[in-house]
Structures are given as structure tokens and as C-alpha cells.
C-alpha positions in Angstrom: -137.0 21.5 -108.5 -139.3 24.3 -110.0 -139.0 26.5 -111.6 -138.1 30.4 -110.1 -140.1 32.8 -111.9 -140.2 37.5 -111.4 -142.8 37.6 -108.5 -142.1 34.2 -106.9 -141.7 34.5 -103.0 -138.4 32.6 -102.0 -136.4 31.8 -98.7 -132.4 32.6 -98.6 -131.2 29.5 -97.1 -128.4 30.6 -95.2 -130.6 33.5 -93.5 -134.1 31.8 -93.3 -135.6 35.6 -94.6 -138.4 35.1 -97.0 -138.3 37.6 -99.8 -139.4 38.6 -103.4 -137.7 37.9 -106.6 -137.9 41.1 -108.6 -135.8 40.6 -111.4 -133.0 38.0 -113.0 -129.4 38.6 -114.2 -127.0 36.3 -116.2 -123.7 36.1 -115.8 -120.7 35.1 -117.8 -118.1 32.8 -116.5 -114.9 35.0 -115.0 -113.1 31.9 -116.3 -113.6 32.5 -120.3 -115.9 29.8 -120.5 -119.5 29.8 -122.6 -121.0 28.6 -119.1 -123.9 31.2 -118.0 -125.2 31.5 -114.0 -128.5 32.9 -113.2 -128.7 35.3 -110.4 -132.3 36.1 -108.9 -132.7 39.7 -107.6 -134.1 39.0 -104.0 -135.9 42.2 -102.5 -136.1 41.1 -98.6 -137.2 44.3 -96.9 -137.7 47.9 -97.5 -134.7 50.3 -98.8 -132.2 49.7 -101.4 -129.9 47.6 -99.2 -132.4 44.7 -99.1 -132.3 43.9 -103.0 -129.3 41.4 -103.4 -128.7 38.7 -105.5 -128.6 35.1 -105.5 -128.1 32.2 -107.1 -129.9 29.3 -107.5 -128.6 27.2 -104.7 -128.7 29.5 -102.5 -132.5 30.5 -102.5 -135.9 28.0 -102.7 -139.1 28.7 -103.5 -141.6 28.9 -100.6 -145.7 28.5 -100.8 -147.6 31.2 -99.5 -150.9 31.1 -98.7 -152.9 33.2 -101.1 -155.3 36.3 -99.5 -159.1 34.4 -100.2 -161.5 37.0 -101.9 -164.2 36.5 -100.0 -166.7 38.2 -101.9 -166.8 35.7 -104.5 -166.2 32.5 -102.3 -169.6 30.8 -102.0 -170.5 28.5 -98.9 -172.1 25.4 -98.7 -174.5 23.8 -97.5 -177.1 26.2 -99.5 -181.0 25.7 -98.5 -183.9 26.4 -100.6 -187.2 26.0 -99.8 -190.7 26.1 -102.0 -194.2 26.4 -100.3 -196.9 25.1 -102.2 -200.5 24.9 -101.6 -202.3 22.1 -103.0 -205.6 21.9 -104.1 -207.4 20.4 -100.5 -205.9 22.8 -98.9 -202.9 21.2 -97.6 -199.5 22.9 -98.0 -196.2 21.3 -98.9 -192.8 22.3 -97.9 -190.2 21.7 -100.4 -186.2 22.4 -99.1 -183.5 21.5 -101.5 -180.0 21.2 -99.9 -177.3 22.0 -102.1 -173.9 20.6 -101.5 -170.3 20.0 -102.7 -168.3 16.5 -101.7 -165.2 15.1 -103.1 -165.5 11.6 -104.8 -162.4 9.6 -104.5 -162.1 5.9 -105.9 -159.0 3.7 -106.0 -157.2 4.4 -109.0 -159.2 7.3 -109.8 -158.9 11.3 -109.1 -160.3 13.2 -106.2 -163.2 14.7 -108.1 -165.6 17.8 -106.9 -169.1 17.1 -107.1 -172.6 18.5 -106.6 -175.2 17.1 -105.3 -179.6 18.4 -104.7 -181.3 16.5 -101.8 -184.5 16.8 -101.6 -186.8 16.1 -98.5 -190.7 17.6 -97.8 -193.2 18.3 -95.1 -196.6 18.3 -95.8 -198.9 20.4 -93.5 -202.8 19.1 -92.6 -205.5 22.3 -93.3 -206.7 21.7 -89.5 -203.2 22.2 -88.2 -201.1 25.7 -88.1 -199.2 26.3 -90.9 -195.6 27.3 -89.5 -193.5 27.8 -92.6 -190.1 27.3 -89.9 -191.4 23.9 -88.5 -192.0 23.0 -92.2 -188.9 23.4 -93.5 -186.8 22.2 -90.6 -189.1 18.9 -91.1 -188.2 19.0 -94.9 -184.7 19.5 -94.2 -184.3 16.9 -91.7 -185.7 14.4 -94.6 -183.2 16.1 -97.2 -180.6 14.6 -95.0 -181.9 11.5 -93.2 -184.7 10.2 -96.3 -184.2 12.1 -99.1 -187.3 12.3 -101.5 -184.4 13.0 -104.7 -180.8 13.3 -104.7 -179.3 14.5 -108.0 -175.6 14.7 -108.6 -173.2 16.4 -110.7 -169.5 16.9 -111.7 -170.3 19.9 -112.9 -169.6 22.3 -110.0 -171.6 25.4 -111.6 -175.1 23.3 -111.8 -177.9 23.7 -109.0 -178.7 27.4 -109.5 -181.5 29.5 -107.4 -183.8 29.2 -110.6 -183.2 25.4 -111.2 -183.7 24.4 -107.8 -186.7 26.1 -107.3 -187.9 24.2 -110.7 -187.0 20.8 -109.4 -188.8 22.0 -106.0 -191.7 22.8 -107.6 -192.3 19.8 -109.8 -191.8 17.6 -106.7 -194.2 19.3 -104.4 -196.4 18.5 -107.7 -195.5 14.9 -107.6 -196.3 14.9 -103.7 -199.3 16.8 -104.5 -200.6 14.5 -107.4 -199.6 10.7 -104.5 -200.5 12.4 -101.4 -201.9 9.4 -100.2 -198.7 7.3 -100.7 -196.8 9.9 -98.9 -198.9 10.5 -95.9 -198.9 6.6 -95.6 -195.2 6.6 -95.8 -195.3 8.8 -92.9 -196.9 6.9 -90.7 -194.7 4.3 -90.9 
């Protein structure tokens, strides 16, 4: 049984009404005794009528669901992509793909995590650069072949400015083994 607390919402049992508990009273035993009951002050509805009290057994605690500010609630998946232009004139598409999952092992507790995927597109100098086609192709291997995947427990890792830092110095690494990766391609 928890605890009843100024504020709590509760549910009068014998009426089903959910109300408010806006303040607590003890009282004495009628029967000279040192014992002490605890009534809860249960506002139910507008008006002065609707604040009674109750002990107790005769009220429970009910869950509500909390209002969600949704100003400050951040969705996921989160894409980022880099373009970079290399040197022979081919461009690569960088998209990062930032994500939360929940890691559960036997014995162990459910525990948010992070994680980057990375995947690329790299763009021939004969062909039309099309930024869109680029990164859907970049984000298709973010899921299916990821270039990177870094992880984390740490739920407020994987910033805008990181990202783009880890995009950046793997477009370089593409950049730098462009052969190895247009090979891969092909297979």
C-alpha cells in the first residue's frame, strides 16, 4: 500500500468518484485511547459540498496519466546528413540515423540506449548530383549495411554538432578508400 500524499488523486471506493486529496486531519480515539486515525480531505467536484473526508480504507490511490509537454519531448528516429565533395569531383552523402532502443538481458535491467548508424552514397562527376536520391541511398545503408554504428547508455550523446563531426570524418575515410568502397558496391 502507498503511501497517500496532499495532491494525490484517489478513488472513494464505495462511490467509484475520482477526486483530490487536499488536506489531512488526525483524529483522537472517541474511546480515550492514545490510538490516532488519519482522515484525508477528498475534494470530488466543485462547491463546498464536495470536500469530505475519508479514511484510509475507504479511499485508494489511482494513476493518472500525466499531461506530456510536448515542447520538450524529442522524437526519434533523427536524420542527419553531410555532403561532401571530394577532391575528383565526386560527392559523398553522409546520413547519420539517430535512435533510442531499450536493451534488456536476463537478469539485468531494461536499459535506454543510443545508438549513430551510419550509411553513405557516393555520387560519380558524370552523373546528376541529386542531394534527395543521395541521402535516401545513405539512409537505406544506415539501416540495412551500416558503414558505423556507435552506441551509448548515455541518452543525452549524439548531438547536431557531434554527428555532423563523425559524418564528416567518415565521408573522409570514404574519400581517402574510394576504391574499396566503390568495389564494395558492385558486389
Amino acid at each position: 500500500m502507498s503511501k497517500i500524499r496532499i495532491g494525490d488523486n484517489v478513488v472513494v471506493k464505495e462511490t467509484n468518484v475520482i477526486g483530490t486529496v487536499v488536506g489531512r486531519e488526525l483524529k483522537k480515539s472517541s474511546d480515550g485511547s492514545k490510538k490516532v486515525t488519519v482522515e484525508y480531505v477528498v475534494k470530488t467536484g466543485d462547491g463546498f459540498e464536495n470536500y469530505k473526508p475519508y479514511t484510509r480504507k475507504e479511499i485508494e490511490k489511482v494513476s493518472t496519466p500525466t499531461e506530456v509537454d510536448t515542447a520538450n519531448v524529442s522524437t526519434y528516429p533523427r536524420l542527419y546528413n553531410y555532403e561532401h565533395k571530394c577532391a575528383d569531383g565526386r560527392t559523398v552523402v553522409m546520413t547519420g540515423v539517430v535512435d533510442i532502443y531499450h536493451v534488456a538481458a536476463p537478469g539485468i535491467k531494461s536499459q535506454k540506449n543510443k545508438i549513430l548508424t551510419v550509411g553513405y552514397s557516393i555520387c560519380h562527376p558524370q552523373d546528376e548530383n541529386d542531394k534527395n536520391i543521395g541521402a535516401e541511398i545513405a539512409y537505406r545503408r544506415a539501416l540495412t549495411k551500416p558503414l558505423s554504428v556507435l552506441a551509448t547508455p548515455f541518452t543525452g550523446e549524439f548531438k547536431e554538432d557531434f554527428v555532423t563531426v563523425i559524418l564528416k570524418a567518415k565521408a573522409q575515410f570514404v574519400e581517402e578508400n574510394m576504391q574499396k568502397f566503390i568495389e564494395r558496391d558492385k558486389s
